[in-house]
C-alpha positions in Angstrom: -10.5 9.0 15.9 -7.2 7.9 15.5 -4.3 10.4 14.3 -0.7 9.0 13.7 2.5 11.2 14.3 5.1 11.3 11.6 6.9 8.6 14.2 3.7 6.7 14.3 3.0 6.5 11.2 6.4 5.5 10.0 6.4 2.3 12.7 3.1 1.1 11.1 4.3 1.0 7.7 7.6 -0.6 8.7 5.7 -3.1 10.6 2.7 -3.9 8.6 5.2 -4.4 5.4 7.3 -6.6 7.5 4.6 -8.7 8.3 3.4 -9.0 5.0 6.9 -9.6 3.5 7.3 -12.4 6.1 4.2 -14.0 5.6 4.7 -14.2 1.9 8.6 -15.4 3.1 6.8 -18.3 5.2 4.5 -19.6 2.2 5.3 -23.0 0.0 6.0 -22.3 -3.6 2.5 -24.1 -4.0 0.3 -21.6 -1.7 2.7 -19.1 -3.2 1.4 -19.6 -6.3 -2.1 -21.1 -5.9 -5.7 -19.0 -6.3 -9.1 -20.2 -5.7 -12.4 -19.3 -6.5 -10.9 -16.2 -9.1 -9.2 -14.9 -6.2 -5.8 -13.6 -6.7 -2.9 -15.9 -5.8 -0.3 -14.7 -3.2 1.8 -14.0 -5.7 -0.6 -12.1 -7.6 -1.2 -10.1 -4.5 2.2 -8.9 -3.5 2.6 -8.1 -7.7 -0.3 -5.6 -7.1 1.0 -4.4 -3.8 4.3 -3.7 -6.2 2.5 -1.9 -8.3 0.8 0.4 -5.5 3.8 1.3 -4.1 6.2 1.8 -6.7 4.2 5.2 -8.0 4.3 6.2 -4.3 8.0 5.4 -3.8 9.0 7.6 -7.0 6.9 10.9 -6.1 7.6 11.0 -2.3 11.3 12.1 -2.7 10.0 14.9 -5.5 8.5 17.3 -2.6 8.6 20.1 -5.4 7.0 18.5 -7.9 4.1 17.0 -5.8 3.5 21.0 -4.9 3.6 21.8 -8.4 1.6 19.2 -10.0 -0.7 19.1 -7.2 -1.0 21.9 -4.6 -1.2 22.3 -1.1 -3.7 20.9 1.3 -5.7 23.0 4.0 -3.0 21.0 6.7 -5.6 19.0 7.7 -5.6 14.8 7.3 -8.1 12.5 7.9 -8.1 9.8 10.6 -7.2 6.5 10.3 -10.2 5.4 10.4 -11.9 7.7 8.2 -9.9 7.2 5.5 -9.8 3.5 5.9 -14.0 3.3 5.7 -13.8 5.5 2.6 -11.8 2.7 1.2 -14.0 -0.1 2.0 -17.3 2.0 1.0 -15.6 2.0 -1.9 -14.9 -2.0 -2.2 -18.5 -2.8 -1.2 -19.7 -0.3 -3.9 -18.1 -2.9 -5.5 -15.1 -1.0 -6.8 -11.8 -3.1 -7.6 -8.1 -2.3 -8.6 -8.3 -1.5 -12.4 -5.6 -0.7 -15.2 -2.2 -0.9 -14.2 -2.9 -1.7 -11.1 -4.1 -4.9 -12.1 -1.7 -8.0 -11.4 -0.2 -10.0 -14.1 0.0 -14.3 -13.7 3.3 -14.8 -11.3 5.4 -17.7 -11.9 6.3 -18.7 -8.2 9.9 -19.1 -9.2 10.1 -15.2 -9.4 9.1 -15.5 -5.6 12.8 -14.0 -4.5 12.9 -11.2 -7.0 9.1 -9.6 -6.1 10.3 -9.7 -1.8 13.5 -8.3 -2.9 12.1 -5.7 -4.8 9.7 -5.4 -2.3 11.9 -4.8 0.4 14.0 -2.5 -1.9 10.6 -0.1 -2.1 9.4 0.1 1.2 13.3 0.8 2.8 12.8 3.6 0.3 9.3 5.0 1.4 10.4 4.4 4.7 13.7 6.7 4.6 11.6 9.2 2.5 9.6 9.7 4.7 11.5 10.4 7.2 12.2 13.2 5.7 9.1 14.9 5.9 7.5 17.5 8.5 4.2 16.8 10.3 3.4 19.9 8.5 4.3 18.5 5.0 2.8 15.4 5.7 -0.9 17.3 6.4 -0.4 19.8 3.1 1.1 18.2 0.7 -1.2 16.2 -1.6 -1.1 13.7 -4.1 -3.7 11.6 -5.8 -5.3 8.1 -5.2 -6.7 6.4 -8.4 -9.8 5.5 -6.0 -9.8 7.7 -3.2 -8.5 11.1 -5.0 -6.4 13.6 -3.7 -5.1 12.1 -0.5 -2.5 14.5 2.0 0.8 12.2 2.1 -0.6 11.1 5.8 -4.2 9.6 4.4 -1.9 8.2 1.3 0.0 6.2 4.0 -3.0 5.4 6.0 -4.5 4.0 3.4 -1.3 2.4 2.1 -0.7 1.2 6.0 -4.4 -0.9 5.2 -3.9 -1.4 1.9 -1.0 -4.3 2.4 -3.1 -5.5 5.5 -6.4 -6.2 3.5 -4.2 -8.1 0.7 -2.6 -10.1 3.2 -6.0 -11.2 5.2 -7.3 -12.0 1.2 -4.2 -14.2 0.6 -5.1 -15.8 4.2 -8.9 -16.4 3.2 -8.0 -17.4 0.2 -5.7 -20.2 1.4 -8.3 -21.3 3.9 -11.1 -21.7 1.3 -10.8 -25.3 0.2 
């Protein structure tokens, strides 16, 4: 079992967008663009990523409205791990991103304005965040289109894996000739 602190938790995100946004920084316009076998290009990838996180970025700051809409947990999360293999039971059920959700075709010349407005999200999940208890983070709920209702902790879990399994697709995806 692995449970993150608030501290934790934060670092991981931080770090595993990072490494994402720099991977995708390190790519030619070519393998930026460029999807084999009806796999999603990298730039199709990060545009779903986008589209994950924006939801996420616009309800954490509304604390009130997340109580409201959705209610309070019993204060206790998931593990890392637990959540992570509810995600990929899910995938090999054969589940896949649906609706808007779905990436549109990227241009690669629109490269600069995705990272930046990637960047501009996560710095503001990130700083969000931060502002919530461990308590808050283990009651508050809000719901996954896959998974359903999620506490904030097992929504960044599984957002912590989410940008982790879209960069190893892009990876495979490059390496598949």
């Amino acid at each position: 079992m692995l449970h993150y602190t608030k501290e934790d938790l934060i670092q991981e995100f931080k770090q595993r967008h990072l490494d994402f946004f720099q991977y995708l920084n390190s790519l030619t316009n070519e393998e930026f663009a460029i999807g084999r076998n009806t796999k999603w290009s990298a730039a199709q990838e990060l545009d779903h990523i986008l589209k994950s996180i924006k939801p996420l970025s616009s309800i954490l700051p509304n604390k009130k409205l997340i109580i409201n809409k959705f209610g309070k947990g019993r204060g206790i999360s998931s593990d890392y791990y637990t959540l992570t293999n509810r995600y990929k039971t899910k995938l090999s059920e054969g589940y896949k991103a649906f609706g808007n959700f779905l990436p549109v075709k990227v241009n690669g010349y629109e490269r600069a304005n995705l990272l930046n407005q990637f960047f501009q999200i996560t710095n503001k999940i990130e700083n969000t965040l931060e502002q919530y208890s461990e308590e808050e983070l283990n009651t508050l709920r809000i719901p996954h289109p896959l998974l359903g209702m999620l506490t904030i902790k097992e929504m960044m879990y599984f957002t912590n894996y989410h940008v982790l399994h879209h960069k190893n697709n892009i990876i495979n995806n490059l390496n598949t000739n």
